[in-house]
C-alpha positions in Angstrom: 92.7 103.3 103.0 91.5 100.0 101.8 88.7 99.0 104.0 87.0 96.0 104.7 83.3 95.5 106.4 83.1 92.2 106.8 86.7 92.6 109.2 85.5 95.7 110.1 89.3 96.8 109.5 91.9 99.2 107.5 94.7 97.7 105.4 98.1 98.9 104.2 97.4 99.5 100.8 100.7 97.2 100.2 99.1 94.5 102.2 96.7 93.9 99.5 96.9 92.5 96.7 96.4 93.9 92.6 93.0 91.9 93.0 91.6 93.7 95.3 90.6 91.6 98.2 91.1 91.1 102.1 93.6 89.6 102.9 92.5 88.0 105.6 88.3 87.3 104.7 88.8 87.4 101.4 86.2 89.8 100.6 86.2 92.1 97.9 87.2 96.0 98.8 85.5 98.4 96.5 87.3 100.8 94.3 86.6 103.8 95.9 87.5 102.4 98.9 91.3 102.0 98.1 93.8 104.5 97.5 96.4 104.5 95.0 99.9 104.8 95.3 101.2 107.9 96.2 104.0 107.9 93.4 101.2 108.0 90.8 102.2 103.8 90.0 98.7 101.5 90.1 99.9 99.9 92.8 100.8 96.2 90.9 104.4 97.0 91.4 104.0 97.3 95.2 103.0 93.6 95.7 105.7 92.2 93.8 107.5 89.9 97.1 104.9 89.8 99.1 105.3 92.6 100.9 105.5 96.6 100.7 108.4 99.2 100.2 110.9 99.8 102.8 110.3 103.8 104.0 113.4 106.2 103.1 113.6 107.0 106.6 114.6 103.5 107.6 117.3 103.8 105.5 118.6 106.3 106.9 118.4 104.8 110.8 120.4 102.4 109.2 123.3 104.2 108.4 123.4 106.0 111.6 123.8 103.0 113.1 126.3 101.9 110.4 128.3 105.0 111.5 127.7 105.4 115.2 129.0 101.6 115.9 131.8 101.9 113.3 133.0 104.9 115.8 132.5 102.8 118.8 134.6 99.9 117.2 137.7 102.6 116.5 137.3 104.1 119.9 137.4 100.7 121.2 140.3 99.5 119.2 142.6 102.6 120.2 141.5 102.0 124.1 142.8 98.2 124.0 146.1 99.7 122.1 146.2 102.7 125.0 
């Protein structure tokens, strides 16, 4: 986890930057105090908008809730038509 003292804080390693600084201070986080990305990438792709990758598992809520009010629309369609 990217630390840094002066904030006395963690950091998303997607909230900072390729550079290697707070964020917020602006002080410099050491190397060994930042951890690459898991998928084996140096972490320059990450940053690319601003902010960090979407988890899988988001997705996924996503499309349940896709599903589950797509259901709710039909059952309420056939009750009006009942």
């Amino acid at each position: 986890m990217p630390w840094c003292a002066p904030c006395s804080r963690f950091f998303n390693p997607g909230s900072v930057g390729s550079d290697g600084v707070c964020p917020d201070c602006g002080g410099d986080l050491t190397p060994d105090q930042t951890v690459e990305d898991p998928s084996g990438e140096d972490g320059s792709e990450l940053e690319t908008s601003g902010r960090g990758k979407v988890p899988w598992h988001f997705w996924v809520g996503v499309v349940a809730m896709v599903v589950y009010l797509s259901w709710r629309l039909i059952q309420g369609i056939i009750w009006l038509v009942h």
